[in-house]
Structure formats: structure tokens, C-alpha cells
C-alpha positions in Angstrom: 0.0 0.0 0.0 2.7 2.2 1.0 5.0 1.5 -2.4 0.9 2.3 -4.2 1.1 6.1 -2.5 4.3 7.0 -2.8 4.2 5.7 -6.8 0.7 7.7 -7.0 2.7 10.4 -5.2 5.2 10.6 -8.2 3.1 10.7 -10.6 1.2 13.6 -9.3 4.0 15.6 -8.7 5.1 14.9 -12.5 1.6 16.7 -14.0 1.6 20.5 -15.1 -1.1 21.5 -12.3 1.2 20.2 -9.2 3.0 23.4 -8.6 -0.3 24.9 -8.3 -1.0 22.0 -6.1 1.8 22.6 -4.2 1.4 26.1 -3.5 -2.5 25.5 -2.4 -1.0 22.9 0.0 1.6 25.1 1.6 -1.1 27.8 1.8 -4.0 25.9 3.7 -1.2 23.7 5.6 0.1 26.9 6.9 -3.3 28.0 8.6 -5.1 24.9 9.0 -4.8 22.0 7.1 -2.7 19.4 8.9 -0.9 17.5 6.0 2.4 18.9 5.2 3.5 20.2 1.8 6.7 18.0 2.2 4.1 15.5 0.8 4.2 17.0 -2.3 7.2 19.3 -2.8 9.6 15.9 -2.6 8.1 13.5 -4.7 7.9 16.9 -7.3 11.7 17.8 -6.3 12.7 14.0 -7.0 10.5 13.8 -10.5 11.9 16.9 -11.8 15.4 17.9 -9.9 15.9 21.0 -12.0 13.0 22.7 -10.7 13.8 22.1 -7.1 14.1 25.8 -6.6 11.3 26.8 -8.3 9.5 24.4 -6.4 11.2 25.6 -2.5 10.4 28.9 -3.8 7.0 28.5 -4.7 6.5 26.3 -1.3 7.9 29.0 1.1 5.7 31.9 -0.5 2.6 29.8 -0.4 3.5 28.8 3.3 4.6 32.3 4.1 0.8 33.5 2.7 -0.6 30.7 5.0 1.2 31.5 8.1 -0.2 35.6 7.8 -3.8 34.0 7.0 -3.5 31.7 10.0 -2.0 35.1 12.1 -5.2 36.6 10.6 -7.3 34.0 12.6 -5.3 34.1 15.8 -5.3 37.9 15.9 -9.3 38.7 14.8 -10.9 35.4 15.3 -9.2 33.3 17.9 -13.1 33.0 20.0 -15.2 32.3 17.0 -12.7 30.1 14.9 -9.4 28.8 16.4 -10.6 28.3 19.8 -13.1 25.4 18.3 -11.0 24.0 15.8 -8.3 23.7 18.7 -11.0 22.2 21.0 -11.9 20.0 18.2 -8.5 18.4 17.7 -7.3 18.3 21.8 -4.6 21.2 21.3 -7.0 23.5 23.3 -4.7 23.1 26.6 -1.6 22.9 25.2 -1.9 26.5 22.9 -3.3 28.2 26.1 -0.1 26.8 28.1 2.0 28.7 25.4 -0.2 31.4 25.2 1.0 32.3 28.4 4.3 31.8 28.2 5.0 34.9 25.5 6.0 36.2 22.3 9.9 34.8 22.7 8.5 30.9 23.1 6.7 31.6 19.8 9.2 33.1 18.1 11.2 29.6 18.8 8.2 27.3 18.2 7.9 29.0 14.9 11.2 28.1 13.8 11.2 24.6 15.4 7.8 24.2 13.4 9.1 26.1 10.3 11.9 23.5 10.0 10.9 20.5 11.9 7.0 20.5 11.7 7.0 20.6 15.4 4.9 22.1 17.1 2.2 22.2 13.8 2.8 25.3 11.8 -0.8 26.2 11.7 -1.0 26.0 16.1 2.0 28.4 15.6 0.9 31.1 13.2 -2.6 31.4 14.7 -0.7 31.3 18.3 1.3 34.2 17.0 -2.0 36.1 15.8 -3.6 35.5 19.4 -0.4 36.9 21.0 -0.5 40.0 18.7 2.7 39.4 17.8 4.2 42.4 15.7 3.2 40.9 12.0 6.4 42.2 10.3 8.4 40.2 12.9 6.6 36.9 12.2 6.2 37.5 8.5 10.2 37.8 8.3 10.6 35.1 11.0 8.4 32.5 8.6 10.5 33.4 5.6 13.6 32.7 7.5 12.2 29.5 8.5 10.2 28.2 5.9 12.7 29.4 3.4 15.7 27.8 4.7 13.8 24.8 5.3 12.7 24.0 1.4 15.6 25.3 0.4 17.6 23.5 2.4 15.9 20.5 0.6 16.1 21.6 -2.8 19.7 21.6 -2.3 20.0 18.0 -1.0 17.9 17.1 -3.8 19.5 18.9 -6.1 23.1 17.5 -5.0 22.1 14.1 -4.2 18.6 13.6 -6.0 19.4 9.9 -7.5 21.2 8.3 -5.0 18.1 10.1 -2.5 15.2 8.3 -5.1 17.4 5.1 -5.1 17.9 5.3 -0.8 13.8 5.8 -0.3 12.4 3.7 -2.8 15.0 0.8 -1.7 13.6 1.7 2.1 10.6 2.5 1.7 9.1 1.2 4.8 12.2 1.4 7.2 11.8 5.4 6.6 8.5 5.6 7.1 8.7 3.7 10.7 11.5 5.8 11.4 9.5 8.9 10.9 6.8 8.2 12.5 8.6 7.1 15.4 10.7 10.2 15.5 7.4 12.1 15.0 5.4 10.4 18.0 8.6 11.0 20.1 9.1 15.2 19.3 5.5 15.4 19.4 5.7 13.7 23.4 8.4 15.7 24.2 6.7 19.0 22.7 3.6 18.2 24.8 5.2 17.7 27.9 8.4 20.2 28.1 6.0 23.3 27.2 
């Protein structure tokens, strides 16, 4: 099933709409869709290497776009929209926990979660819009983070790109374990040192 997804995977990232795909992803995932446009921007990166950039580029300004919308609903709808969705999905507690603890612990959380995905880049921007934080800071803050992160990975995929494709389709499954278990493990720690 897994070998099925990630084949489908390629295959979408190889049509002419994916970049517009990609950048819908990076938007939404940025505010409050919860699958990450890594999903997308590597299968793209490793079906068409010499678009890599183009690709990180058009990732981080999509993401970038998110993050101010999701800012948007911390700062002038955190009662009517975030609260619920954050009740919904059992963050509730742990967003008012940082909430409290200032602007300095988000400006950290959104780098850890512009480059690690932990916390959730959406908890963060709309966390950064409840906390007023000043929206040029966070705006240049997400480009640093976002940015460096996708392009961080076009140039690994750029440099390496083959033997990368060759490494995850050999290992498929060993990597995805691995993930999730390094996923489930930053997410514990998250939960519990904040």
C-alpha cells in the first residue's frame, strides 16, 4: 500500500497542475490543514530535480501566505474560529499553556515548526495572531524558517537527488517507521516540556 502512494505520489508531482498543487497545500497547511507540503514538494523535487528551486520557492511563499492568514485568525478570530478548531483536535490546553508563556517561546516554536514541523505550523501562526505578535516580525521570521527549510531540501535534492530516489524507494518502509517514530517521540516531548 505504502509502495501504491508513494508511486501515485510521483506521478502527481510529474503533471503540469502540481505546482499549483503545491502552493495550495503550503497555503491551507500553513493555517489549518494538517498534511504537510513536504508530501508534495519531494516527490515533485525527486521527479523533476531542476525545478527544485522553483518548487522551495514557490513552497515557502505559499507557506509564508498561509502562516499571515492563520496570524489573521489568531489575531481577529481566535473565540469564533481557532478556539473550536483547537477544542476539536485536543490542542486547546496545550496553545493556552504557550499562550501564556509569550512572544519569545513563539518566536522559537515558529522556527522549530518552520523546519521540523514541530509544534504544527498552523498552532503556531494562529498562536502568534492571538499573541499580537508584531506581523512584520513573524512575516520575516516565517520566511527565514520556511525558506531555509525548502531550500535547504532543494539543495540536497539537487546534489544528491538519484542516490536520495534510489535510498527511499530501496527503504521505503524502514523510513516511514522511522519517521513516524521520530514524529510520535518530538510530538511527546513538545507536549510535555511546554
Amino acid at each position: 500500500m505504502l509502495r501504491g502512494l508513494y508511486d501515485w505520489t510521483l506521478s502527481l508531482a510529474a503533471r503540469k497542475s502540481a505546482e499549483w498543487w503545491l502552493a495550495i497545500i503550503a497555503f491551507i497547511e500553513s493555517s489549518f490543514f494538517f498534511v504537510p507540503a513536504d508530501v508534495l514538494y519531494l516527490p515533485m523535487a525527486l521527479a523533476r530535480p531542476d525545478r527544485a528551486y522553483r518548487y522551495a520557492l514557490t513552497a515557502t511563499a505559499a507557506s509564508v501566505l498561509g502562516g499571515i492568514a492563520g496570524w489573521m485568525i489568531g489575531y481577529f478570530a481566535y473565540d469564533t474560529i481557532a478556539r473550536p478548531i483547537l477544542e476539536h483536535f485536543g490542542g486547546l490546553e496545550t496553545f493556552e499553556r504557550w499562550q501564556n508563556s509569550g512572544t519569545g517561546l513563539m518566536l522559537v516554536l515558529l522556527v522549530t515548526s518552520g523546519l521540523a514541523h514541530l509544534p504544527p505550523i498552523k498552532v503556531v501562526t494562529i498562536l502568534a495572531g492571538a499573541l499580537h505578535v508584531n506581523l512584520l516580525i513573524f512575516i520575516i521570521s516565517a520566511i527565514v524558517a520556511r525558506g531555509a527549510r525548502f531550500l535547504l531540501l532543494a539543495w540536497l535534492l539537487r546534489r544528491y537527488g538519484e542516490s536520495i530516489r534510489e535510498f527511499i524507494e530501496k527503504r521505503l518502509g524502514l523510513i516511514a517507521g522511522a519517521a513516524a517514530a521520530a514524529l510520535i517521540l518530538l510530538y511527546i516531548v513538545f507536549k510535555y516540556a511546554f
